[in-house]
C-alpha positions as CSV (number, residue, x, y, z in Angstrom):
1,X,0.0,0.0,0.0
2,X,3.0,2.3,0.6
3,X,4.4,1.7,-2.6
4,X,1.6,2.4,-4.5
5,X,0.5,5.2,-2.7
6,X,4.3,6.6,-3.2
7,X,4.2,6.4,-6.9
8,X,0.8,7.6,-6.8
9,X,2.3,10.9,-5.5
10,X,4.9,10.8,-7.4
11,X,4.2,10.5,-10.6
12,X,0.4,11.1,-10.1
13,X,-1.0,8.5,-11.6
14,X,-1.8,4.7,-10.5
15,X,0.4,2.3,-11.7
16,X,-1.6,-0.2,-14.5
17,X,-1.6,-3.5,-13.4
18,X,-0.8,-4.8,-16.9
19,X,2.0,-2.7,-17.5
20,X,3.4,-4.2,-14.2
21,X,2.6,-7.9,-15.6
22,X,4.3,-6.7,-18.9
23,X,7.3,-5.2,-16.9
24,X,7.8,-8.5,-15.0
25,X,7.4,-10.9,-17.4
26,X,10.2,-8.8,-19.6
27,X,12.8,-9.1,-16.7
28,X,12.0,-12.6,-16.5
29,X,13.0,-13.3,-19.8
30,X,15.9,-11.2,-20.0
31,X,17.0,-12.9,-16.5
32,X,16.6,-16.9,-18.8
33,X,18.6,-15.0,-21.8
34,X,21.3,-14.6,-19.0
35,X,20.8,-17.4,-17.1
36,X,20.7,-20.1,-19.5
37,X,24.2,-19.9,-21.2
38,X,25.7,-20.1,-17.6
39,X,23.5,-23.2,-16.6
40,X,23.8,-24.9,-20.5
41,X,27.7,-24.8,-19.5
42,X,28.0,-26.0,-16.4
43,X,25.8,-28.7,-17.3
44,X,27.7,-29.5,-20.4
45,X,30.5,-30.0,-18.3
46,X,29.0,-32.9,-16.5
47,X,28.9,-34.9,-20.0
48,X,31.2,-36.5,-21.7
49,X,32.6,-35.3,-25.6
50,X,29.5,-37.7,-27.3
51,X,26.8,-36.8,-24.9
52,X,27.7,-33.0,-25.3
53,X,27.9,-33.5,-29.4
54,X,24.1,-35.2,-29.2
55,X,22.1,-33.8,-26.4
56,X,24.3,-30.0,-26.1
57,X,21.3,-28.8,-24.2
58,X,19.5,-31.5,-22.3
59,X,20.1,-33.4,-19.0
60,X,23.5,-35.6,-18.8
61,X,22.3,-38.7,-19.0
62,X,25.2,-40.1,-16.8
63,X,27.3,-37.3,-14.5
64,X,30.8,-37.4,-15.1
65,X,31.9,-35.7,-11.7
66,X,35.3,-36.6,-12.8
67,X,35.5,-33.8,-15.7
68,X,35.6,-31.2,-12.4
69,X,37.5,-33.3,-10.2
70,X,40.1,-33.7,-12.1
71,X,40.3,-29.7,-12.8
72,X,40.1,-29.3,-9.2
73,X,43.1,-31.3,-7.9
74,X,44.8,-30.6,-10.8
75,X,47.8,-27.9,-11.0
76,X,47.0,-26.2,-13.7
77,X,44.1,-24.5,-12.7
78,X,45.6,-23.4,-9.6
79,X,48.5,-21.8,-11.5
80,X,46.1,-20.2,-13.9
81,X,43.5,-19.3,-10.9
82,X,46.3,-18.0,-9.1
83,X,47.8,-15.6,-12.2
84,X,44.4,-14.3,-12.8
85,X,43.6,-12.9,-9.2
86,X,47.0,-11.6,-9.1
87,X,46.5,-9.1,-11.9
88,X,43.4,-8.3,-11.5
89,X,44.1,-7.5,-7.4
90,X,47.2,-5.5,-8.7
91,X,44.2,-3.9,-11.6
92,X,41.8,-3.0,-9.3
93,X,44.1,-1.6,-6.3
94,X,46.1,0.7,-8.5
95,X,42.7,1.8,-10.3
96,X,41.4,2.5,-7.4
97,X,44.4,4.9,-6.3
98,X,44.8,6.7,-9.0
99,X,40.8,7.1,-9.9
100,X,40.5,8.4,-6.3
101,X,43.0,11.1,-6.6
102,X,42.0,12.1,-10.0
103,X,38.8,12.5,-9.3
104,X,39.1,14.7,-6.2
105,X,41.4,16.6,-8.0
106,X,39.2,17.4,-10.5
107,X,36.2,17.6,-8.6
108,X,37.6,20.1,-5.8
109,X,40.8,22.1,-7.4
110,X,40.6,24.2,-10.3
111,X,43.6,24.9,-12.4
112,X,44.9,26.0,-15.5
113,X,43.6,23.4,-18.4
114,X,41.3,20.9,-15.6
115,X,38.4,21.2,-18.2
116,X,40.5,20.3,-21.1
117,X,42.5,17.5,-19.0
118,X,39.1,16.0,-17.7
119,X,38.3,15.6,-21.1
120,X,40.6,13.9,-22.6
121,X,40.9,11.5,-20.0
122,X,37.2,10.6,-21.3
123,X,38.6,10.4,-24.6
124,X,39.7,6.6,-23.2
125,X,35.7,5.7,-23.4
126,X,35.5,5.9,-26.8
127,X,38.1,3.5,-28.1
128,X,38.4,-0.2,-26.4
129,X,41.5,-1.5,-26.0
130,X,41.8,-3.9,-29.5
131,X,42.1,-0.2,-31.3
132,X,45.4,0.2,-29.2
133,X,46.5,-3.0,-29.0
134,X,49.7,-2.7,-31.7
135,X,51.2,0.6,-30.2
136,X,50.3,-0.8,-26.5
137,X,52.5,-4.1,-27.9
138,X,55.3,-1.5,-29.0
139,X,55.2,0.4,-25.4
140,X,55.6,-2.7,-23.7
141,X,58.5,-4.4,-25.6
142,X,60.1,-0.9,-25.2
143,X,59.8,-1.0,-21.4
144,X,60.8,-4.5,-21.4
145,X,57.6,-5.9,-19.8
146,X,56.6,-8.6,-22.2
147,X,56.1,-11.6,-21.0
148,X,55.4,-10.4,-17.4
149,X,52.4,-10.1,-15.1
150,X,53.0,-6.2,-14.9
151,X,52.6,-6.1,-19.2
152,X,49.2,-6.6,-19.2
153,X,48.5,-5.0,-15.3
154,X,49.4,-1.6,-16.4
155,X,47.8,-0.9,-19.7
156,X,44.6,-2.3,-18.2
157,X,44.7,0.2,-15.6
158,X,45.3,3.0,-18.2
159,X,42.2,1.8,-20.1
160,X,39.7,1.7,-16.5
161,X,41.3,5.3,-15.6
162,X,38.8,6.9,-17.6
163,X,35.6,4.8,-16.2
164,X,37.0,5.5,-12.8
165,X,37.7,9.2,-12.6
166,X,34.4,10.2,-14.1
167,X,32.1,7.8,-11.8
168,X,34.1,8.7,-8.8
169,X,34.5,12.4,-9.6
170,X,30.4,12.9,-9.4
171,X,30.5,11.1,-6.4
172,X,32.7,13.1,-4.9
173,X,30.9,16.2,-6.1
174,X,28.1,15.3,-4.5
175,X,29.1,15.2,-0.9
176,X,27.6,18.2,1.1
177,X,30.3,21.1,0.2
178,X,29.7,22.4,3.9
179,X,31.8,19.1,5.0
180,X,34.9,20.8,2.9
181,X,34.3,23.9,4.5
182,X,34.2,22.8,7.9
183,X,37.5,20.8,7.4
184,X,39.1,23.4,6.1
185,X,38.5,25.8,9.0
186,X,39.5,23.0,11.4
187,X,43.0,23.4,9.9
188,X,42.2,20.2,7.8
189,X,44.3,19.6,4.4
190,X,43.3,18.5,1.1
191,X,45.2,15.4,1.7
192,X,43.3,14.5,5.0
193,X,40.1,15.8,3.9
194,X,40.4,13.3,1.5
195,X,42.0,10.3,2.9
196,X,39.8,10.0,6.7
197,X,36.6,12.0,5.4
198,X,35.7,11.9,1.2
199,X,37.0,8.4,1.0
200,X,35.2,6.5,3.9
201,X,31.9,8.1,2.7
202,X,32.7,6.9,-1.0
203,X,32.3,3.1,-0.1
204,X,29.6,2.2,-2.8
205,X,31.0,3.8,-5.5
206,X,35.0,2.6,-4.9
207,X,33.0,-0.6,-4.4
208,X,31.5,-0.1,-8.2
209,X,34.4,0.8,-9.7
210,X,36.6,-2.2,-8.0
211,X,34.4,-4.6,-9.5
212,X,34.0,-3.5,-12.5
213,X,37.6,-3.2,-12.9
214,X,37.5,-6.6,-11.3
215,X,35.6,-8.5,-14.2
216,X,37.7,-6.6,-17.1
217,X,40.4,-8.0,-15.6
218,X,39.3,-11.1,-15.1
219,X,37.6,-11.6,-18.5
220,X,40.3,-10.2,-20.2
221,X,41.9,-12.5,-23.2
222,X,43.4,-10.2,-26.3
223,X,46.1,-8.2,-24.0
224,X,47.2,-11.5,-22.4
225,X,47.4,-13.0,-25.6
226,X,50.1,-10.5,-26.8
227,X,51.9,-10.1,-24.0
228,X,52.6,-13.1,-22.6
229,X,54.8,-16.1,-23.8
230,X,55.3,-18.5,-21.2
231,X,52.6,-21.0,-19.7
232,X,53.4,-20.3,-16.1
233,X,52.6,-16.7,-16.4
234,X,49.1,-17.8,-18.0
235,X,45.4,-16.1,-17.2
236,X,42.4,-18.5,-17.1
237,X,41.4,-17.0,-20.7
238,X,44.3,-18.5,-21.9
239,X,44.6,-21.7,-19.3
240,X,41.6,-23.0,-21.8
241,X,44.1,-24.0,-24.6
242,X,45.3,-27.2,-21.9
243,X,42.6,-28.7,-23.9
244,X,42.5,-28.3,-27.2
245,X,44.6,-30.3,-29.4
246,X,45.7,-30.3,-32.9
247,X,43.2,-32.2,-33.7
248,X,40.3,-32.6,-30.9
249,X,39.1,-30.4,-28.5
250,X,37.5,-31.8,-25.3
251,X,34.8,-29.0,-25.3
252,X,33.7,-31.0,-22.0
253,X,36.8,-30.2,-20.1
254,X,36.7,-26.7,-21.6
255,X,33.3,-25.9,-20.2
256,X,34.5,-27.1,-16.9
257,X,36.9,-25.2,-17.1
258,X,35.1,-22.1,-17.6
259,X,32.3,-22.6,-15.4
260,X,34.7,-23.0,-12.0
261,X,36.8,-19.9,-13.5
262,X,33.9,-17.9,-13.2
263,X,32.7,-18.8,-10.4
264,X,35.1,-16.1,-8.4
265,X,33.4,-13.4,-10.4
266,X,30.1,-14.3,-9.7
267,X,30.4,-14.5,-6.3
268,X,32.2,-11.2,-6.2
269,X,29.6,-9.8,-8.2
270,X,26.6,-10.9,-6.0
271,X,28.2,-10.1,-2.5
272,X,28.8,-6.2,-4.0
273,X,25.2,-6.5,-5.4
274,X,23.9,-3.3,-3.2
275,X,27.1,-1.5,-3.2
276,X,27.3,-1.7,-6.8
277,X,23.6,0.0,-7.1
278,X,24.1,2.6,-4.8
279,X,27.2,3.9,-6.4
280,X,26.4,3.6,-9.7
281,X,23.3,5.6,-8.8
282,X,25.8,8.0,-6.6
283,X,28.1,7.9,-9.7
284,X,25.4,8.9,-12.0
285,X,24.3,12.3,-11.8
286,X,25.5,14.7,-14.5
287,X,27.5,17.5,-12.6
């Protein structure tokens, strides 16, 4: 009744009960369009190579718990489990620290040029990262980073700079200016203003910006690709080719594979559910 009677104010009009049915039954199918490539493969994974090439999206007729069991206890999913969290924790942190101080730069110092420099850095959401990816190659090489961890680290930060100042910088904008003030006639710096007051009160939008950064990382395949040589050094993206041969690919294994690789993500994704709301909404407003 408090609903209702809230958009009823609102937007003065009664809400129509069909357009409510019609609303619901859209998210519902959008929720099976997303839900049923993640449940086709981690079913598919239970099968073995025949069963998957005759009944793709059925049952398993007999589980082969094996097909994860032997992923789990095997070492090459730790190696490649253990290479993928450590760029995208190294991704994340230093996207983090350098959104953060961008963006309360920008959105509490004015300078010579800050309008011009805040929008170039928003040039970076208009070309993904395949557009760079030869000159990004060449900058490596030339710093001597290929084939490391730190090769594919940095130029994924660059690229989640320009998501991260401009989410965080409304966020920032939007905190009461009177708190500023106050600081500031309490003998408070810039740097302490923001390090024990801006950023404690910016949880759900640092918390937006981490995972997304998080799942770029983590999903990422072309940069890793080109940049790395060696098999120890391996992502999960590229863990995948364990199993596919010259000739055969045991699709089974891969969709294992990809369904315990993205499990981490998930999970990250669903426990940051309502921080990830609340600062994209904090995020969102047009300053």
């Amino acid at each position: 009744m408090t609903d209702a009677a809230d958009v009823v104010r609102s937007t003065g009009r009664r809400p129509s009960g069909l357009a409510s049915i019609a609303a619901f039954a859209a998210l519902i199918v959008l929720a099976g369009a997303v839900l049923f490539p993640v449940l086709a493969t981690a079913l598919n994974g239970f099968k073995d190579l025949s069963e998957f090439r005759t009944n793709p999206f059925g049952l398993p007729h007999v589980w082969q718990w094996s097909n994860y069991w032997d992923i789990l206890t095997g070492y090459r999913y730790w190696q490649v489990l253990g290479n993928s969290l450590l760029i995208a924790f190294f991704t994340v942190t230093l996207t983090l620290v350098l959104s953060a101080m961008a963006a309360f730069t920008f959105a509490h110092l004015r300078f010579f040029g800050d309008r011009f420099l805040m929008s170039y850095i928003q040039l970076g959401l208009l070309f993904p990262l395949a557009t760079a990816i030869v000159p990004i190659f060449i900058k490596v090489r030339d710093l001597g980073l290929l084939d490391s961890h730190w090769g594919v680290i940095l130029p994924q930060v660059a690229f989640s700079l320009a998501m991260g100042v401009l989410l965080i910088r409304n966020a920032f904008k939007q905190l009461p200016s009177e708190l500023l003030d106050a600081a500031m006639m309490d003998g408070c710096g810039y740097f302490r203003y923001f390090l024990f007051i801006t950023l404690p009160l910016s949880g759900p939008i640092l918390a937006t910006v981490a995972i997304i950064s998080f799942v770029n990382s983590w999903n990422g395949y072309l940069l890793p690709l080109i940049v790395l040589n060696s098999e120890s050094r391996y992502p999960w993206t590229l863990g995948l080719m364990a199993y596919q041969g010259q000739y055969m690919t045991s699709w089974q294994l891969v969709l294992a594979f990809i369904t315990l690789t993205i499990l981490p993500a998930i999970l990250m994704f669903l426990m940051a559910q309502r921080w990830i709301v609340a600062g994209l909404t904090a995020g969102a407003v047009k300053s």
